[in-house]
C-alpha positions in Angstrom: -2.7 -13.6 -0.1 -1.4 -10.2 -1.4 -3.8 -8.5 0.4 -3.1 -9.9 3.4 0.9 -9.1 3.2 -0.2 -6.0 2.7 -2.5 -5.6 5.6 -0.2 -7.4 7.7 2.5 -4.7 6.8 0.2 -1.8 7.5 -0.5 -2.7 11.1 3.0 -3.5 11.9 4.0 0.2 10.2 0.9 1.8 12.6 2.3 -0.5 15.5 6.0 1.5 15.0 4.0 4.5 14.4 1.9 4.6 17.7 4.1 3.2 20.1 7.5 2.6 18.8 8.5 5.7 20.9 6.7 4.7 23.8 8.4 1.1 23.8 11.9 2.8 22.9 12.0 1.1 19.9 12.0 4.8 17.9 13.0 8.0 18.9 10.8 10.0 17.0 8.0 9.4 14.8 7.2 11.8 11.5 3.6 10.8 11.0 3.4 11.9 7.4 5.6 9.2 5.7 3.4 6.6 7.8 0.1 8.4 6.6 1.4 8.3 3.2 2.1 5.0 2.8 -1.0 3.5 4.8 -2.9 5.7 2.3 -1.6 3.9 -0.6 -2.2 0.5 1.0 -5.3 1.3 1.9 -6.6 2.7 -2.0 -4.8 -0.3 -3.3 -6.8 -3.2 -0.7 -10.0 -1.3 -1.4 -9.5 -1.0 -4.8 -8.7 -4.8 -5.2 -11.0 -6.4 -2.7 -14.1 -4.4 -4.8 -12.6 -5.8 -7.8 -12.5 -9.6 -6.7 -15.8 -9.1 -5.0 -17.3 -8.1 -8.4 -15.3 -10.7 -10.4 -16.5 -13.4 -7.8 -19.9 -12.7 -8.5 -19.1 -13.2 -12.4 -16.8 -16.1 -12.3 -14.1 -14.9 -13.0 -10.7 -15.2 -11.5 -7.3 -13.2 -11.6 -4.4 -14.8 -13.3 -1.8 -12.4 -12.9 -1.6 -11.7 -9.0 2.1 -11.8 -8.2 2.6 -10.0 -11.7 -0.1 -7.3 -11.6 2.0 -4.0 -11.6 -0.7 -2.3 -9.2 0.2 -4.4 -6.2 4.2 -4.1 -6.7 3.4 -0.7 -7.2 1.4 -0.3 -3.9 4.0 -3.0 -2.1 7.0 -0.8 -2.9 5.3 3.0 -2.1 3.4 1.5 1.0 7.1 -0.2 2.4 9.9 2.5 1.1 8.1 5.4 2.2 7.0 4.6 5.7 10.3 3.0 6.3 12.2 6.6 5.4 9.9 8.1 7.8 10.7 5.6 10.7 14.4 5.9 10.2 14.2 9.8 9.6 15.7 9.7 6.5 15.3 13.2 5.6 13.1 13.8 2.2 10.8 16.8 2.2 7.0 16.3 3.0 5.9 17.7 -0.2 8.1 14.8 -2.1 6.5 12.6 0.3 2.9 14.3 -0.7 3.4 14.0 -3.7 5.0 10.4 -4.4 1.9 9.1 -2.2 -0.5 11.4 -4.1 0.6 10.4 -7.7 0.7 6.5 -6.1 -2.6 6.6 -4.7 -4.1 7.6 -8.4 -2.0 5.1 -10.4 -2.4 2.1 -8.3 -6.3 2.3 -9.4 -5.5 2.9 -12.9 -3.0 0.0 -13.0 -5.5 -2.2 -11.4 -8.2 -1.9 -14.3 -5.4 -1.8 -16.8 -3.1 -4.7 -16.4 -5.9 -7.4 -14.7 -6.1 -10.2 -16.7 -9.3 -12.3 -16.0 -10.0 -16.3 -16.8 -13.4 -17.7 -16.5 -13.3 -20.3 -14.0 
């Protein structure tokens, strides 16, 4: 289910990113804030789905989805930082580099750090 929120978000941030302009719904579009945020999204769903995929052949299942500090981690970088860029609230593209840059390394980390696994 989380990674399905999450995918669901990501094509409604590239929807506003490709043709919110075009449908007047933007009036500009800074790409890098979208980029950034997808990319976290994206290293968190990969990162996740291979895990379940490996614990499904074991198993073993998750027990602390909705608590698992890797996906609220993800959540909150892959919503607040495409939504600044939307809106053109104004925060410098290396913050914005760098906050997606440190996210996109943690969110793994957390992952294999704070899963907790129950044999089924």
């Amino acid at each position: 289910m989380r990674k399905w929120i999450l995918g669901i978000w990501s094509v409604i941030v590239a929807f506003f990113a490709l043709f919110g302009v075009d449908l007047h719904l933007l009036t500009d579009v800074n790409a890098l804030p979208v980029i950034a945020g997808l990319l976290v999204i994206g290293v968190w769903v990969f990162t996740e789905s291979k895990q379940d995929l490996k614990e499904l052949k074991e198993g073993i299942a998750q027990t602390n989805k909705w608590s698992d500090p890797s996906f609220w981690t993800a959540a909150i970088v892959g919503v607040i930082v495409p939504l600044l860029g939307l809106f053109n609230v104004s925060i410098s593209n290396e913050t914005i580099s760098t906050i997606s840059a440190i996210a996109a390394v943690v969110v793994p980390v957390l992952l294999k750090l704070f899963r907790r696994r129950a044999a089924e």
